[in-house]
N, C-alpha and C positions, 0 to 999 in steps of 0.2 A: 732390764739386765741386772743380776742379781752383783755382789757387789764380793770383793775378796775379803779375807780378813786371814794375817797370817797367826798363826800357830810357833810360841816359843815355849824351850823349856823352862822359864822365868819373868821379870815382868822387864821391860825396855823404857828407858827414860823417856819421858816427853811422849808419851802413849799414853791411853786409856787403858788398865788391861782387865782384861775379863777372866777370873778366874774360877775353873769347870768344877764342882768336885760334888759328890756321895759323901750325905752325913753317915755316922754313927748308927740311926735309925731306917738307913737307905734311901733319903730324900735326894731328888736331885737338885742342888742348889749350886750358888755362884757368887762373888763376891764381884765387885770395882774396887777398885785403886783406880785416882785419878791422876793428873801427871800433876807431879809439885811445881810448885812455883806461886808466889805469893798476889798475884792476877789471874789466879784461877777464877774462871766465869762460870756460872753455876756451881757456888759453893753449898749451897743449900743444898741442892741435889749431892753432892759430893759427900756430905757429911752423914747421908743416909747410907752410904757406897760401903758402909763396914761392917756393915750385919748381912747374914746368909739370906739372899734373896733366890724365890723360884725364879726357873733361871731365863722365863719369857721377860718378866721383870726386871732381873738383872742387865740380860741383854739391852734395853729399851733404855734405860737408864744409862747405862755405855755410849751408847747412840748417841742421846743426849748433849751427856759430859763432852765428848767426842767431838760434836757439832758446833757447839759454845766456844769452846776451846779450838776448833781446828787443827786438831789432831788426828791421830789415827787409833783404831783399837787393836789391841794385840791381844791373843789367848792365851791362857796357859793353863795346866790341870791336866785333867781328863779329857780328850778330845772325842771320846765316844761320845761323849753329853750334846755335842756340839748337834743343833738342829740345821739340818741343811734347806731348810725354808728362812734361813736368815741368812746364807750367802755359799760362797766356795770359801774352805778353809784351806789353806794352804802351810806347808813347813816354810821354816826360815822366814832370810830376808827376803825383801821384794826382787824380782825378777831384774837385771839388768841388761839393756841392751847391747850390743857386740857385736858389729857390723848391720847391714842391712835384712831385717828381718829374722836374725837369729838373739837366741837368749841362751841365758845359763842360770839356771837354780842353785839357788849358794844354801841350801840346805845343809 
């Protein structure tokens, strides 16, 4: 089962975020931002998260930081970029529940 990952127009505190974008030279690349805080686990990896990475790498990386951290990753950018062999991307916040079996998108 493939996994969600929401789509913001910015980055969200206490997230990973993964962000989409087209260089100058039309490369698809992406940065991390990792969530701050002075216990961040996989600093190492973190410190590499600021330079324009291709973006199977960037992603991977996110993952990563993500996991370490137990956090979630957020998107933001270009969501055309977005490979959908890496999951559902979805808008907004997460889905909440509201009675039995119905939901509402806070998109």
């Amino acid at each position: 089962m493939k996994s969600s990952f929401r789509y913001h127009d910015g980055p969200q505190n206490g997230s990973v975020t993964l962000f989409l974008f087209i260089t100058p030279d039309n490369q698809p690349r992406a940065t991390v931002r990792p969530p701050s805080g002075d216990d961040l686990a996989f600093s190492e990896a973190a410190a590499d998260s600021e330079a324009p990475l291709p973006l199977a790498k960037a992603f991977a990386l996110a993952v990563r930081i993500a996991n370490r951290n137990d956090v979630e990753i957020v998107v933001n950018g270009d969501p055309a970029l977005w490979d959908a062999d890496w999951g559902l991307l979805v808008n907004g916040r997460p889905e909440r529940q509201h009675g039995p079996g119905q939901t509402v998108d806070h998109a």
